[in-house]
C-alpha positions in Angstrom: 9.5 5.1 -18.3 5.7 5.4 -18.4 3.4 5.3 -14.9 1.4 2.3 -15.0 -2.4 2.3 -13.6 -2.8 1.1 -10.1 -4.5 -2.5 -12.0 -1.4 -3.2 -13.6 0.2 -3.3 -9.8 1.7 -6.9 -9.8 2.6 -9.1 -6.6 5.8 -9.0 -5.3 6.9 -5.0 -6.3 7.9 -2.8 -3.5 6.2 -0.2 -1.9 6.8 3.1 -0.5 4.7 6.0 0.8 4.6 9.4 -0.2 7.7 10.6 2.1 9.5 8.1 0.7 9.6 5.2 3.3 10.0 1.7 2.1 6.4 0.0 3.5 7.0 -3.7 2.0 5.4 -5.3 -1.0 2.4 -5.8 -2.5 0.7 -9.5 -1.6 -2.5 -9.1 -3.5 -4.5 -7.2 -5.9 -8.1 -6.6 -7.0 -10.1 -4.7 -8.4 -11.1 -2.2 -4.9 -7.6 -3.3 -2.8 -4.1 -3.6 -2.8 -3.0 -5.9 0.3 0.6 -5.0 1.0 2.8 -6.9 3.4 4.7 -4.8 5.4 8.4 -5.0 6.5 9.7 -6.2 9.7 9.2 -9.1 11.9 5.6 -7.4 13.1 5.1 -6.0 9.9 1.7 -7.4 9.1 -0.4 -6.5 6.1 -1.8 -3.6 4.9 -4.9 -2.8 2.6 -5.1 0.5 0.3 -7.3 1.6 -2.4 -6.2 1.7 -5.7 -7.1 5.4 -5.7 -4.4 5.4 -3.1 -2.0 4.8 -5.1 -0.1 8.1 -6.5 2.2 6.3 -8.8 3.3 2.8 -10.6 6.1 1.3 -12.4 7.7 -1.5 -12.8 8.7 -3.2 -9.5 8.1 -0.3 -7.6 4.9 1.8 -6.6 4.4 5.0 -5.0 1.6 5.4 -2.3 -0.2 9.1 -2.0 -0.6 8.6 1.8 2.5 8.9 4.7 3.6 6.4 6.5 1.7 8.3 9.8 -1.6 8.5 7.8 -1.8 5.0 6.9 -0.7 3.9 10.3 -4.2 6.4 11.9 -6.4 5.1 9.0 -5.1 1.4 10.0 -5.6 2.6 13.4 -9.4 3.8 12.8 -10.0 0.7 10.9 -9.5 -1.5 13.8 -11.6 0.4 16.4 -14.7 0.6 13.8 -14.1 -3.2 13.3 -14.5 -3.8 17.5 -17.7 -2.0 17.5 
């Protein structure tokens, strides 16, 4: 089965990081982010470029990032957003 571009990312398909970990799904997609809800009862949502995404197929992408780097970029993120 062919890779589809990170635009043809659809609502709804699962997502995983690059070691494999299931993250959630994706909520939303434009044209500079993919909003992904992630699992669990604190899951929360998550925002990646599309450039962060390493691979795409039906139902199912592939981040390029860990599960630890998104977590310190998310991390980051929040402490810019406070000052």
């Amino acid at each position: 089965m062919a890779s589809l571009g990170p635009t043809q990312v659809q609502p709804g398909w699962n997502v995983c990081t690059a070691d494999g970990e299931e993250l959630g799904t994706v909520k939303e997609v434009s044209d500079s982010v993919v909003r992904i809800k992630k699992r669990g009862l604190l899951g929360g949502t998550i925002s990646v470029a599309p450039g962060d995404i390493a691979s795409a197929e039906p139902d199912h992408v592939a981040l390029a990032r860990t599960r630890e780097k998104l977590d310190a970029a998310s991390r980051w993120m929040d402490l810019s957003r406070r000052n």
